[in-house]
LUMVEXNU-608541 format. One record per atom (N, C-alpha, C, O): x, y, z; atom name; residue in one letter. Coordinates in Angstrom, 3 decimals. Each point is the difference from the previous one (the first is absolute). Example, Ala and Ser with C-alpha at 12.3 -4.5 7.8 and 13.67 -1.06 7.14 Angstrom:
BEGIN
+----------+----------+----------+------+-----+
|        X |        Y |        Z | atom | res |
+----------+----------+----------+------+-----+
|   13.190 |   -5.690 |    7.800 |    N |   A |
|   -0.890 |    1.190 |    0.000 |   CA |   A |
|    0.900 |    1.200 |    0.000 |    C |   A |
|    1.036 |   -0.019 |    0.665 |    O |   A |
|   -1.386 |    1.069 |   -1.385 |    N |   S |
|    0.820 |    1.190 |    0.060 |   CA |   S |
|   -0.770 |    1.090 |    0.730 |    C |   S |
|    0.509 |    1.108 |    0.169 |    O |   S |
+----------+----------+----------+------+-----+
//
This chain:
BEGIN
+----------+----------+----------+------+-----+
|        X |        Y |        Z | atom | res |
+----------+----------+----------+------+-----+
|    0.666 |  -17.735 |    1.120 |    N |   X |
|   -0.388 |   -0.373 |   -1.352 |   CA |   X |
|   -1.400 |    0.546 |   -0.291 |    C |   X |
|   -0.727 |   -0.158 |    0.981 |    O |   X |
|    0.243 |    0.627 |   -1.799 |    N |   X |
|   -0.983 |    0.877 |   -0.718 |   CA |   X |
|   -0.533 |   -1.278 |   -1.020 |    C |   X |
|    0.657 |   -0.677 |   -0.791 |    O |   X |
|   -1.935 |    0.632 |    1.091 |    N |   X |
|   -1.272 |   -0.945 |   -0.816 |   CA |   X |
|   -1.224 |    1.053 |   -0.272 |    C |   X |
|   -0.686 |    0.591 |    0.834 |    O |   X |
|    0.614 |   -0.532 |   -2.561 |    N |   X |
|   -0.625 |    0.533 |    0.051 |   CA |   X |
|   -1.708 |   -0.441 |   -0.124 |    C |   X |
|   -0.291 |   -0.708 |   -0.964 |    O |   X |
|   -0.496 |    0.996 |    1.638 |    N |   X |
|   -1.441 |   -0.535 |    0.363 |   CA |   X |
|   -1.051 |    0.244 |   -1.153 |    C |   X |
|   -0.718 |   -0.845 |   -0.534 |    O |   X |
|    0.776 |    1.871 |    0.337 |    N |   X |
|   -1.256 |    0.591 |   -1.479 |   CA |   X |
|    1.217 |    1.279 |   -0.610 |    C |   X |
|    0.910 |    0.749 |    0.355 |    O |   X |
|   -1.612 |   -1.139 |   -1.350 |    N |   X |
|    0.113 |    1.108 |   -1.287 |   CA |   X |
|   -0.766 |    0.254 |   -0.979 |    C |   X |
|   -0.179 |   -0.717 |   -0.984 |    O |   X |
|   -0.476 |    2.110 |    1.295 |    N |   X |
|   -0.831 |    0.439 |   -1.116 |   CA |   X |
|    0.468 |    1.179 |   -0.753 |    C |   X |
|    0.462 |    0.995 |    0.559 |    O |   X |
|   -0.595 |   -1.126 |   -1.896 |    N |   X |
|    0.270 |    0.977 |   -0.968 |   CA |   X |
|   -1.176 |    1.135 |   -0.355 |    C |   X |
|   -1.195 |   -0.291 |   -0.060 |    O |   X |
|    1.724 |    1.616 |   -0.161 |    N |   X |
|   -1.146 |    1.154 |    0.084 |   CA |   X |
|    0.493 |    0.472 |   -1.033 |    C |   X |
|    0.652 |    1.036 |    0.128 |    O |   X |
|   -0.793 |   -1.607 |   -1.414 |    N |   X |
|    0.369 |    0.875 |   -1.276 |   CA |   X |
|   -0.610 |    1.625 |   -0.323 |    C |   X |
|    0.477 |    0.709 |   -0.886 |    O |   X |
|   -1.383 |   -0.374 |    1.602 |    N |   X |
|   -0.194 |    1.681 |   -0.018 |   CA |   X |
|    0.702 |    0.800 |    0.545 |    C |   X |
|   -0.066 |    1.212 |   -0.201 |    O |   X |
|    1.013 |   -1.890 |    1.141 |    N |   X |
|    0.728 |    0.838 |    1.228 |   CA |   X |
|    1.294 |   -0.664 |   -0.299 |    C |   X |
|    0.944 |    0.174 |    0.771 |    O |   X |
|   -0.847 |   -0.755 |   -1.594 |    N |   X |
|    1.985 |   -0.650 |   -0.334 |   CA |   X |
|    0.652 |   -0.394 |    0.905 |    C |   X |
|    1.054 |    0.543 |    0.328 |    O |   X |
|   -1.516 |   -1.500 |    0.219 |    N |   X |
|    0.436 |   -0.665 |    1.067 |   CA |   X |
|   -0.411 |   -1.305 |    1.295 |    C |   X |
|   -1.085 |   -0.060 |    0.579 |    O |   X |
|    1.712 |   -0.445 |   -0.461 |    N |   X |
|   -0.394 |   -1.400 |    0.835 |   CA |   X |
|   -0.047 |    0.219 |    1.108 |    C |   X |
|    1.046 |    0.390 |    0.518 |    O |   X |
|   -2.457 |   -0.563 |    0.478 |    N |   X |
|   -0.206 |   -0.602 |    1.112 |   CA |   X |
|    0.771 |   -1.343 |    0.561 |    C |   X |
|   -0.183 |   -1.069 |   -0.583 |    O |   X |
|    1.109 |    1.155 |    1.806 |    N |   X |
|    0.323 |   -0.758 |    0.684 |   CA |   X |
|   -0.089 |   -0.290 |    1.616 |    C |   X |
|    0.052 |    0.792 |    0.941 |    O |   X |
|   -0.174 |   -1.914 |   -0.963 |    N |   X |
|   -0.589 |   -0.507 |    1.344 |   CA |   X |
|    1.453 |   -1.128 |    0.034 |    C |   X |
|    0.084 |   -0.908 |   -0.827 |    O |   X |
|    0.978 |    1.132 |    1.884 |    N |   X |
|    0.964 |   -0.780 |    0.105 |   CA |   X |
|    0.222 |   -0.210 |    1.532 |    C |   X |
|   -0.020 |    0.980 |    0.745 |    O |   X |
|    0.224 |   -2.201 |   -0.275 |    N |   X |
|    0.458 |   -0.475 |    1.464 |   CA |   X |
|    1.791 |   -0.135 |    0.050 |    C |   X |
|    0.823 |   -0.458 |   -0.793 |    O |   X |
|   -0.734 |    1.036 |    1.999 |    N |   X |
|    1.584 |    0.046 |    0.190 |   CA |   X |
|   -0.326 |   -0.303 |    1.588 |    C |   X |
|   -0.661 |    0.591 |    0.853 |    O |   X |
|    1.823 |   -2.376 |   -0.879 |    N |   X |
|    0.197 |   -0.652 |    1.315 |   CA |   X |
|    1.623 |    1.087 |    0.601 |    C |   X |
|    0.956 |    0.282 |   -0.723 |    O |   X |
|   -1.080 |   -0.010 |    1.740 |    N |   X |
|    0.808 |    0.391 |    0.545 |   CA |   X |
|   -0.532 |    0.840 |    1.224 |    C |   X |
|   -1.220 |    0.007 |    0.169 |    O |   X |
|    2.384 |    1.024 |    1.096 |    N |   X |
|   -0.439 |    1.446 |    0.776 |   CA |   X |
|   -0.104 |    0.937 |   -0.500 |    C |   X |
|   -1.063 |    0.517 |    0.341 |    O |   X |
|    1.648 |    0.126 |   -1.087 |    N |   X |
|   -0.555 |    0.912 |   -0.626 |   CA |   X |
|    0.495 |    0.632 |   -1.266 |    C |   X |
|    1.180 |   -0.165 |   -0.308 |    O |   X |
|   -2.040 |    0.930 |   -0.514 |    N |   X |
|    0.480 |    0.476 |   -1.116 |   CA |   X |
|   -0.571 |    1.462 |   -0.560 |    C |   X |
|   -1.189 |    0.314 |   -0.035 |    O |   X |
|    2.420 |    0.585 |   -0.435 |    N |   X |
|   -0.212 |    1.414 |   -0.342 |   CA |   X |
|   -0.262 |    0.368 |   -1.286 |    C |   X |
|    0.437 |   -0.519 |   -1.027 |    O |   X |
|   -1.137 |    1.397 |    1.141 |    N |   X |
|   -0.886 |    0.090 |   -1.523 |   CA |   X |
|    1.023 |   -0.273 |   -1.487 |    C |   X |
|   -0.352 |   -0.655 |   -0.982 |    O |   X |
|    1.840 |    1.449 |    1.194 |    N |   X |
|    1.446 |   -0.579 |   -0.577 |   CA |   X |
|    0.089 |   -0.957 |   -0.170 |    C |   X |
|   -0.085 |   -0.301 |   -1.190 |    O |   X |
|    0.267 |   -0.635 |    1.997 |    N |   X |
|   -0.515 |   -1.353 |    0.264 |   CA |   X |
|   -0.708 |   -1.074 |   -1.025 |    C |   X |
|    0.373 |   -0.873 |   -0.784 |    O |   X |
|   -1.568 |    1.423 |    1.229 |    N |   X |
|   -0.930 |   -0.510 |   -0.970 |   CA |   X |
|   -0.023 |    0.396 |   -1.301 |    C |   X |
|   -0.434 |   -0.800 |   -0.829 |    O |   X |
|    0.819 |    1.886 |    0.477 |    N |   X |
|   -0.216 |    0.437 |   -1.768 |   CA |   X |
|    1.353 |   -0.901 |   -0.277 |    C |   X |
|   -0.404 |   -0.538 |   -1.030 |    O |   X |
|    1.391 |    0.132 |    1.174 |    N |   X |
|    1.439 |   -0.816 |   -0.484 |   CA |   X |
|   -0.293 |   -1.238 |    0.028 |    C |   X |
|    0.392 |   -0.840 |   -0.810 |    O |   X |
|   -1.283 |    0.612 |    1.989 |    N |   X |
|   -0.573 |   -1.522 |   -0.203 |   CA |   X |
|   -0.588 |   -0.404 |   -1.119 |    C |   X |
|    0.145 |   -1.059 |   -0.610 |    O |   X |
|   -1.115 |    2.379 |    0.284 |    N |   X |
|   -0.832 |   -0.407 |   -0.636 |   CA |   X |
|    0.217 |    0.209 |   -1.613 |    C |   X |
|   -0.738 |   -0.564 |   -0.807 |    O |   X |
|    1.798 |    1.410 |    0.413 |    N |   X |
|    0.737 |    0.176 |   -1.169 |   CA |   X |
|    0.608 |   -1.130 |   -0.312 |    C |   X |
|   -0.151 |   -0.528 |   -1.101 |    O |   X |
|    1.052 |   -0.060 |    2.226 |    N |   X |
|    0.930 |   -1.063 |   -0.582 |   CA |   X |
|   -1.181 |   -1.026 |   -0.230 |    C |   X |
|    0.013 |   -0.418 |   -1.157 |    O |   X |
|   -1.080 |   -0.132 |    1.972 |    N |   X |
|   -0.883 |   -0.720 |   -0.395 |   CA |   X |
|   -0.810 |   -0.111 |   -1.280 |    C |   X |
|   -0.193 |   -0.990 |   -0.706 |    O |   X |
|   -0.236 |    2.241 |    0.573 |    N |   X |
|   -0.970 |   -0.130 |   -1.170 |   CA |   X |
|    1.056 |    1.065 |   -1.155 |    C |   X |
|   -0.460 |    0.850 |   -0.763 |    O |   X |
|    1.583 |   -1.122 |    0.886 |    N |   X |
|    1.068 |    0.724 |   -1.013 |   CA |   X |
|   -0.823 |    0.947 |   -0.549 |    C |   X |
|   -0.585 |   -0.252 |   -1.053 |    O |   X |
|    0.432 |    1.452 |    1.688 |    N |   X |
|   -0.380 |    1.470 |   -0.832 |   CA |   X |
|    1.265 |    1.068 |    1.402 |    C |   X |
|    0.780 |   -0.151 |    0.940 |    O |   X |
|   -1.300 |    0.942 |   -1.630 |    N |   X |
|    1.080 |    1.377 |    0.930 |   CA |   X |
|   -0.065 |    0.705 |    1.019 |    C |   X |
|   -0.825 |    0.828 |   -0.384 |    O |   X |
|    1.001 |   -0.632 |    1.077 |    N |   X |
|   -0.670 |    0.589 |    1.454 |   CA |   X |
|   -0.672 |    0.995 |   -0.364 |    C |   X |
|   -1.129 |    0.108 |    0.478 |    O |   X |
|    1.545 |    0.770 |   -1.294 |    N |   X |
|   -0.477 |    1.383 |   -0.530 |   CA |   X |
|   -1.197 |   -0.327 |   -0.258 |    C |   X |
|   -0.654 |    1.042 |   -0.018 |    O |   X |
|   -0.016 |   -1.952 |   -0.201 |    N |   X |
|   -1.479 |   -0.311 |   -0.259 |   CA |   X |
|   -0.763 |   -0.804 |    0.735 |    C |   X |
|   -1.083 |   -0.444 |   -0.381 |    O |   X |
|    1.702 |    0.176 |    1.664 |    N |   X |
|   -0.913 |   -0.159 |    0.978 |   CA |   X |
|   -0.369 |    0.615 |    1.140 |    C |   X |
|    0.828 |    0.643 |    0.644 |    O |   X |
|   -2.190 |   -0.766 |   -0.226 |    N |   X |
|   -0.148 |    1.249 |    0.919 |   CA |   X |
|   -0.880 |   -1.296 |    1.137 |    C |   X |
|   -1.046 |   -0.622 |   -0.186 |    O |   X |
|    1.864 |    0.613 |    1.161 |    N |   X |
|    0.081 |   -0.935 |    1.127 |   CA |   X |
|   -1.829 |    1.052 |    1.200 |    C |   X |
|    0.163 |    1.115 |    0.496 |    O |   X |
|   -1.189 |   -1.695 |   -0.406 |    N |   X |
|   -1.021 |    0.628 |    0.536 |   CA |   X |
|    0.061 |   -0.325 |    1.374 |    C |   X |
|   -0.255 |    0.951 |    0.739 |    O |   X |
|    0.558 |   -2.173 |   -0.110 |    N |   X |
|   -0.402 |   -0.500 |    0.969 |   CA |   X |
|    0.761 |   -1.176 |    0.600 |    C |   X |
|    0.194 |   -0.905 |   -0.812 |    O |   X |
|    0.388 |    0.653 |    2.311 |    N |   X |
|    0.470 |   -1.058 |    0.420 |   CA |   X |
|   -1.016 |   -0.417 |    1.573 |    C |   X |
|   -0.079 |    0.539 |    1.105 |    O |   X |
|   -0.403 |   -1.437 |   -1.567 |    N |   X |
|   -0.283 |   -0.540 |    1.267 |   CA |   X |
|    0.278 |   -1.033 |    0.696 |    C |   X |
|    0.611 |   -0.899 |   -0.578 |    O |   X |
|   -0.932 |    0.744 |    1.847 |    N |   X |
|    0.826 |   -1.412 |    0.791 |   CA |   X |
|   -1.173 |   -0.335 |    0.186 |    C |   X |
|   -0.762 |    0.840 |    0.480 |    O |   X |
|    0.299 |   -2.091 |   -0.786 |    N |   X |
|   -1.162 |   -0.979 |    0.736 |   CA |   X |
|    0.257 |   -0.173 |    1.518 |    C |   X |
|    1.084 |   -0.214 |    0.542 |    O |   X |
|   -2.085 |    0.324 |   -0.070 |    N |   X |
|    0.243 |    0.094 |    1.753 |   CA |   X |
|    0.488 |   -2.167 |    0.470 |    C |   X |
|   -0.237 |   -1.154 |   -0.357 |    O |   X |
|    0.760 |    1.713 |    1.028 |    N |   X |
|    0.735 |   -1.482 |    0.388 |   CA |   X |
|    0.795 |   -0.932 |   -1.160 |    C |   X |
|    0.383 |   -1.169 |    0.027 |    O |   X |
|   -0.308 |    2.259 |   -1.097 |    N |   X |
|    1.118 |   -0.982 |   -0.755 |   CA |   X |
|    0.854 |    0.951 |   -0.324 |    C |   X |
|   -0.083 |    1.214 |    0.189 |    O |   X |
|    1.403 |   -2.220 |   -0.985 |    N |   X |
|    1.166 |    0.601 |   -0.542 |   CA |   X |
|   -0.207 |    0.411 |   -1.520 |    C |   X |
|    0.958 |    0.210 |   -0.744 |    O |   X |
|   -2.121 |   -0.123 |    0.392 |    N |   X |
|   -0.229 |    0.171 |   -1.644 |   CA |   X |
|   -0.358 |    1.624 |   -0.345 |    C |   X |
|   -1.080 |    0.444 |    0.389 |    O |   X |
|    1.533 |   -0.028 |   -0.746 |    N |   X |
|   -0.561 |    1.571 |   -0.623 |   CA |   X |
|   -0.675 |   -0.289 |   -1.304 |    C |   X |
|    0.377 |   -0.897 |   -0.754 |    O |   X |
|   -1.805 |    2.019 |    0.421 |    N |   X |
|   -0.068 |   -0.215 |   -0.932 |   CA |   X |
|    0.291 |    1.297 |   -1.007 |    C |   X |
|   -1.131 |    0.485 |   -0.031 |    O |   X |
|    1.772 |    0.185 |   -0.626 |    N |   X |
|    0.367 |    0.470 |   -1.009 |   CA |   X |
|   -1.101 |    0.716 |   -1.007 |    C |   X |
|   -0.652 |   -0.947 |   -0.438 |    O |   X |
|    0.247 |    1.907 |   -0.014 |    N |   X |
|   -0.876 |    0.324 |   -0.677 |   CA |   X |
|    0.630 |    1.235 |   -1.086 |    C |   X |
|    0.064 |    1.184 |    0.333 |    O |   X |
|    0.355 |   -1.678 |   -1.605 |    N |   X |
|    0.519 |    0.896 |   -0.830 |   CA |   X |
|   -1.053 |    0.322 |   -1.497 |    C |   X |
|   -0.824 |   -0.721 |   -0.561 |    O |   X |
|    1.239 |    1.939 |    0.305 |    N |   X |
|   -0.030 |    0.332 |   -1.804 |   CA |   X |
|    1.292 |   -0.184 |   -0.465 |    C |   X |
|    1.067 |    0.363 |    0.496 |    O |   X |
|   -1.354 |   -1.107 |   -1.734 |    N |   X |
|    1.192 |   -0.416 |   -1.466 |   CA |   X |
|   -0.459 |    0.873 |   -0.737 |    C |   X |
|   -1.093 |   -0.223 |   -0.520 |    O |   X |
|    1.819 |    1.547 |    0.237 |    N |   X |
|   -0.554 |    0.634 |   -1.379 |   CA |   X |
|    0.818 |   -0.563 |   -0.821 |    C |   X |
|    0.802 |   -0.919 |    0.167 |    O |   X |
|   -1.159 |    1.759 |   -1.378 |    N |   X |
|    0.663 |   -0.944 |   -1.113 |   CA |   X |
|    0.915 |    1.021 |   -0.688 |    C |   X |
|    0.694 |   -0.510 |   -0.879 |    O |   X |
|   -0.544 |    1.657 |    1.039 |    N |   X |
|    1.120 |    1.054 |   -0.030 |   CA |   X |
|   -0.159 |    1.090 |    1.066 |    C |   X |
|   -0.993 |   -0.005 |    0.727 |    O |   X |
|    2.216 |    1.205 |   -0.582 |    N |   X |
|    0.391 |    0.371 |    1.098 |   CA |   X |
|   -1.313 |    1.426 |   -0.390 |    C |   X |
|   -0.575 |    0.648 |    0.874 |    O |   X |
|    0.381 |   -0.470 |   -2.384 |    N |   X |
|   -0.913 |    1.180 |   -0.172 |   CA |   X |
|   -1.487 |   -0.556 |    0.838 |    C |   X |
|   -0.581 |    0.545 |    0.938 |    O |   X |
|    0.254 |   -1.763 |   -1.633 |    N |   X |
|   -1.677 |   -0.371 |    1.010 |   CA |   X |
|    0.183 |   -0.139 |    1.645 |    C |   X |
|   -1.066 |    0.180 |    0.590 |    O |   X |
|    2.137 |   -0.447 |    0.223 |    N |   X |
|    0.082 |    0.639 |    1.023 |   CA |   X |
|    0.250 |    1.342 |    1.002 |    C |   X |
|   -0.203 |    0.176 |    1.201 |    O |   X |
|    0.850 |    0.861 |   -2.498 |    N |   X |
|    0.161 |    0.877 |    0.522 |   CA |   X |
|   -1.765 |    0.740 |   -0.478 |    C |   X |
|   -0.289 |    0.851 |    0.841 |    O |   X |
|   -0.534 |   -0.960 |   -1.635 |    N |   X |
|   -1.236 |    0.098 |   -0.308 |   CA |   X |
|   -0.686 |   -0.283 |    0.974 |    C |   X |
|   -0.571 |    0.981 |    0.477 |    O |   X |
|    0.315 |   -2.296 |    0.221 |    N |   X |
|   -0.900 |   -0.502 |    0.896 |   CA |   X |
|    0.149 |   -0.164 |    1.744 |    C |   X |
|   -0.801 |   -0.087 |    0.930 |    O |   X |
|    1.919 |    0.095 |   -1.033 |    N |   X |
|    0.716 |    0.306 |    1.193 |   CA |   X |
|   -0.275 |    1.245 |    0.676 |    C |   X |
|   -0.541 |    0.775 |   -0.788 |    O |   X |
|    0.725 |   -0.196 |    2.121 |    N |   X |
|   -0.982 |    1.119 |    0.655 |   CA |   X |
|    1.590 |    0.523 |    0.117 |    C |   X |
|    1.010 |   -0.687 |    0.152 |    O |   X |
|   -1.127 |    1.980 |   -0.260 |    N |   X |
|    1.398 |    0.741 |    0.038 |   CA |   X |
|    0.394 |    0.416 |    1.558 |    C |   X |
|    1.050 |    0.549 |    0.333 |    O |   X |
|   -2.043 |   -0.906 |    0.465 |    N |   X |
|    0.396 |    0.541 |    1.953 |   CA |   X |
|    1.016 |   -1.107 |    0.034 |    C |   X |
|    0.685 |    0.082 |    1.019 |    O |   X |
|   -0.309 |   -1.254 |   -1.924 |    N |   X |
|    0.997 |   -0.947 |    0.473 |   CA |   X |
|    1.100 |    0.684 |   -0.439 |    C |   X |
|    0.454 |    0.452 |    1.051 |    O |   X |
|    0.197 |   -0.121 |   -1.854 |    N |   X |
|    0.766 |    1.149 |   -0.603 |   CA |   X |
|    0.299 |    0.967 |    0.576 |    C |   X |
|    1.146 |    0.311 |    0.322 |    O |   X |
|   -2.390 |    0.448 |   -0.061 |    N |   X |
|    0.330 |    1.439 |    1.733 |   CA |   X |
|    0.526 |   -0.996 |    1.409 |    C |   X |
|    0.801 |    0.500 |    0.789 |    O |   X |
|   -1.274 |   -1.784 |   -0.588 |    N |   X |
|    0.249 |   -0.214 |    1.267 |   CA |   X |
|    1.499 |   -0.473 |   -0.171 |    C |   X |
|    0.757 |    0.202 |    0.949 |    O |   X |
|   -0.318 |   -0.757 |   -1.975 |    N |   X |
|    1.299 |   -0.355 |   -0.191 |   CA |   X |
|    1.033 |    1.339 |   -0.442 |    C |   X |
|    1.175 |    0.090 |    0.357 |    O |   X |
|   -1.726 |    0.669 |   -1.006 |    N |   X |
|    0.779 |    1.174 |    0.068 |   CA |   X |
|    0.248 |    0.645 |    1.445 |    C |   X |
|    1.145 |    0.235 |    0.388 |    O |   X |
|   -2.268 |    0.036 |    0.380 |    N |   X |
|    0.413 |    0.231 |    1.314 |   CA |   X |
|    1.189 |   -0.685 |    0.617 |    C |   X |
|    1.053 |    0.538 |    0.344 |    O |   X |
|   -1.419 |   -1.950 |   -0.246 |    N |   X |
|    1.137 |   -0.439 |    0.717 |   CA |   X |
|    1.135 |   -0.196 |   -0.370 |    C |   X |
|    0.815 |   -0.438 |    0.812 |    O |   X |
|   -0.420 |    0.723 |   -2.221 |    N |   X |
|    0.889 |    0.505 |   -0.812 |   CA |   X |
|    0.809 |    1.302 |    0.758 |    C |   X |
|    1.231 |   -0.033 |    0.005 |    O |   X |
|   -1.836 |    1.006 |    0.537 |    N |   X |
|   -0.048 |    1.219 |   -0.274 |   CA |   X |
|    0.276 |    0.395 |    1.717 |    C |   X |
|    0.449 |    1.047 |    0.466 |    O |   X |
|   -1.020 |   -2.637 |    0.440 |    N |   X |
|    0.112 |    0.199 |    1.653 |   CA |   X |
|    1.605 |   -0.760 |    0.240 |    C |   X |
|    0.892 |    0.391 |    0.753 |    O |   X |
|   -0.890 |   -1.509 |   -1.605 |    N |   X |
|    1.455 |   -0.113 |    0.538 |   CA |   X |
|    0.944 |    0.566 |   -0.982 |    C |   X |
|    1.019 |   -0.677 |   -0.132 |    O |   X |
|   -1.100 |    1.848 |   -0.666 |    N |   X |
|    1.543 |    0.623 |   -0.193 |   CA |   X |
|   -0.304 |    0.966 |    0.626 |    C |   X |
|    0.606 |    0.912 |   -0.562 |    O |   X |
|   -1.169 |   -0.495 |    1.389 |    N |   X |
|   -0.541 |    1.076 |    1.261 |   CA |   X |
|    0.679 |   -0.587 |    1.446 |    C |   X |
|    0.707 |    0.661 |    0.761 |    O |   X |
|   -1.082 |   -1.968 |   -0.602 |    N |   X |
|    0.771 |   -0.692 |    1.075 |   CA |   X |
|    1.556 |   -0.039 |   -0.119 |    C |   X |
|    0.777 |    0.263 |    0.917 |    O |   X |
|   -0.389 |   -0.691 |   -2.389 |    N |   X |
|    1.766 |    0.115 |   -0.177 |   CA |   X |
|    0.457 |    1.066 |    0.012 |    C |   X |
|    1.180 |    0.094 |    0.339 |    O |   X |
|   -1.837 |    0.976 |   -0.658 |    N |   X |
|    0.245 |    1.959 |    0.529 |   CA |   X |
|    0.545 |    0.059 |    1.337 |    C |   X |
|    1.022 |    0.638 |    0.258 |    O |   X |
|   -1.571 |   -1.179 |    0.451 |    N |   X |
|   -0.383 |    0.337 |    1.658 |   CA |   X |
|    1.227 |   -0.809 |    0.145 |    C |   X |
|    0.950 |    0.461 |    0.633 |    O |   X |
|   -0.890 |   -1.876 |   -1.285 |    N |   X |
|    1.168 |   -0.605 |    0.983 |   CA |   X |
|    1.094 |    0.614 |   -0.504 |    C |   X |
|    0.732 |    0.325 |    0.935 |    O |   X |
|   -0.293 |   -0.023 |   -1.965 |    N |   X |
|    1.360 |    0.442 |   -0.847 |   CA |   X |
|    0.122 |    1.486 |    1.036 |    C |   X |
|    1.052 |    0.059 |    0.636 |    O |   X |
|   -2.078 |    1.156 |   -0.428 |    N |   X |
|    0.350 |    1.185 |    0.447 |   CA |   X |
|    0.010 |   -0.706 |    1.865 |    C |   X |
|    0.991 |    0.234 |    0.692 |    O |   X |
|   -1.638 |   -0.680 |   -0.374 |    N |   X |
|    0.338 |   -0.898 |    1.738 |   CA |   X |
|    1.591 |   -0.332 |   -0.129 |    C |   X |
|    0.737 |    0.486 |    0.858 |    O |   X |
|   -0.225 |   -1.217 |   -1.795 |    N |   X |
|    1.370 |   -0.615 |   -0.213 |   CA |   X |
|    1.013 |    1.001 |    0.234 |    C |   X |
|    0.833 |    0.161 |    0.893 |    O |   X |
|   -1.225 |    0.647 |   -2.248 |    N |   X |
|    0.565 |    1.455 |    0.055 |   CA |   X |
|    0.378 |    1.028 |    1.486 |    C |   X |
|    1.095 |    0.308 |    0.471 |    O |   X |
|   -2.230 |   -0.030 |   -0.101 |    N |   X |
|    0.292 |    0.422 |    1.553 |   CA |   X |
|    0.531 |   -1.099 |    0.958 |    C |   X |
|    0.567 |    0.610 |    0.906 |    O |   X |
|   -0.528 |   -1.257 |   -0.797 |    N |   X |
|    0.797 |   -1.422 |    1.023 |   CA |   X |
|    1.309 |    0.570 |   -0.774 |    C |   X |
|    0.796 |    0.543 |    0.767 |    O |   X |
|   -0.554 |   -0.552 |   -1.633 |    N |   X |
|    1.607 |   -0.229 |   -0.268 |   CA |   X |
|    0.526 |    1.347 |    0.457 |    C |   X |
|    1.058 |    0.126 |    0.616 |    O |   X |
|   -2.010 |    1.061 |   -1.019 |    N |   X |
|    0.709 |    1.453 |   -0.251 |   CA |   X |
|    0.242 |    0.565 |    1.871 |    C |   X |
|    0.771 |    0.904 |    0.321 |    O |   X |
|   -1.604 |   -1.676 |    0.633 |    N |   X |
|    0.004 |   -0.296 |    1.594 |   CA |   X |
|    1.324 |    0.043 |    0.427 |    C |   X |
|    0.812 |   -0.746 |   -0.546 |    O |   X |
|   -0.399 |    1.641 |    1.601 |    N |   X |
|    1.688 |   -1.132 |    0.226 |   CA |   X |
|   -0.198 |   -0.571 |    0.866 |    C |   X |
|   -0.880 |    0.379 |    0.773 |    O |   X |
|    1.574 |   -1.479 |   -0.537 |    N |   X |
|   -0.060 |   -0.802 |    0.466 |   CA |   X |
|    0.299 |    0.333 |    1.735 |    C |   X |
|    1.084 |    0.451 |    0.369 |    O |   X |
|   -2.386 |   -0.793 |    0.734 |    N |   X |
|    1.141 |    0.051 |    0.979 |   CA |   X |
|    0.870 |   -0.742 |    1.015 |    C |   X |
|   -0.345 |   -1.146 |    0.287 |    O |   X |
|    1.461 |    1.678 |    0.305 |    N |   X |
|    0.623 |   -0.728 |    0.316 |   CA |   X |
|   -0.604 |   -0.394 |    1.694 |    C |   X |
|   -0.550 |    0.692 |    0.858 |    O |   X |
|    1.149 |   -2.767 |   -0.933 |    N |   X |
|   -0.437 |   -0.441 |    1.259 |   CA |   X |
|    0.658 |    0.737 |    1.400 |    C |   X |
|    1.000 |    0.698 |    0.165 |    O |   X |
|   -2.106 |   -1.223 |    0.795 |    N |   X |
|    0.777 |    0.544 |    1.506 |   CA |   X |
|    0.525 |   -1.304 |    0.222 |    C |   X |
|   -0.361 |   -1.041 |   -0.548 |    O |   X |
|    1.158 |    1.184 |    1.320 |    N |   X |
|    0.991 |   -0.867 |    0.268 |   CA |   X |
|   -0.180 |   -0.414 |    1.755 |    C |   X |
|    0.783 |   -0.787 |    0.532 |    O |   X |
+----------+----------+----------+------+-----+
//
């Protein structure tokens, strides 16, 4: 469950500072932006999840997001290496499904051989 702790609004930059605690082991940045959509009912597309941390010796993470207030003031303020780093890995696993589909390919095109007996 997600509590959210502070919220400050930055009307020059279109968008809300959040400071939210989530009891649980663990949680992925996915995770947290759905939490935090269904919570504060806005769209994932406009949140940009900064930070998860675990307090040492507890089960509490604390959560550190931007709420923009449309998808243009985040794609504005937002740093575009998140975009290259997600395009990469975009770009590493249909590189990985290459390899397994042509691996597959040769296994099958192999004949098979036969056991000794």
């Amino acid at each position: 469950m997600i509590s959210i702790e502070k919220e400050e609004a930055k009307p020059l930059l279109d968008r809300k500072e959040i400071l939210a605690a989530f009891k649980g082991d663990t949680l992925s940045f996915e995770q947290a932006k759905a939490f935090l959509s269904s919570q504060l009912k806005t769209p994932e597309e406009n949140i940009a999840v900064k930070s998860i941390e675990r307090r040492f010796g507890s089960t509490e993470l604390s959560v550190f997001a931007y709420i923009y207030d449309s998808v243009q003031a985040l794609k504005k303020f937002e740093p575009k290496i998140k975009e290259k780093t997600e395009g990469i890995k975009a770009a590493e696993e249909r590189i990985i499904a290459q390899r397994k589909q042509e691996k597959l390919k040769k296994e099958q095109e192999k004949p098979k051989k036969e056991e000794k007996k």
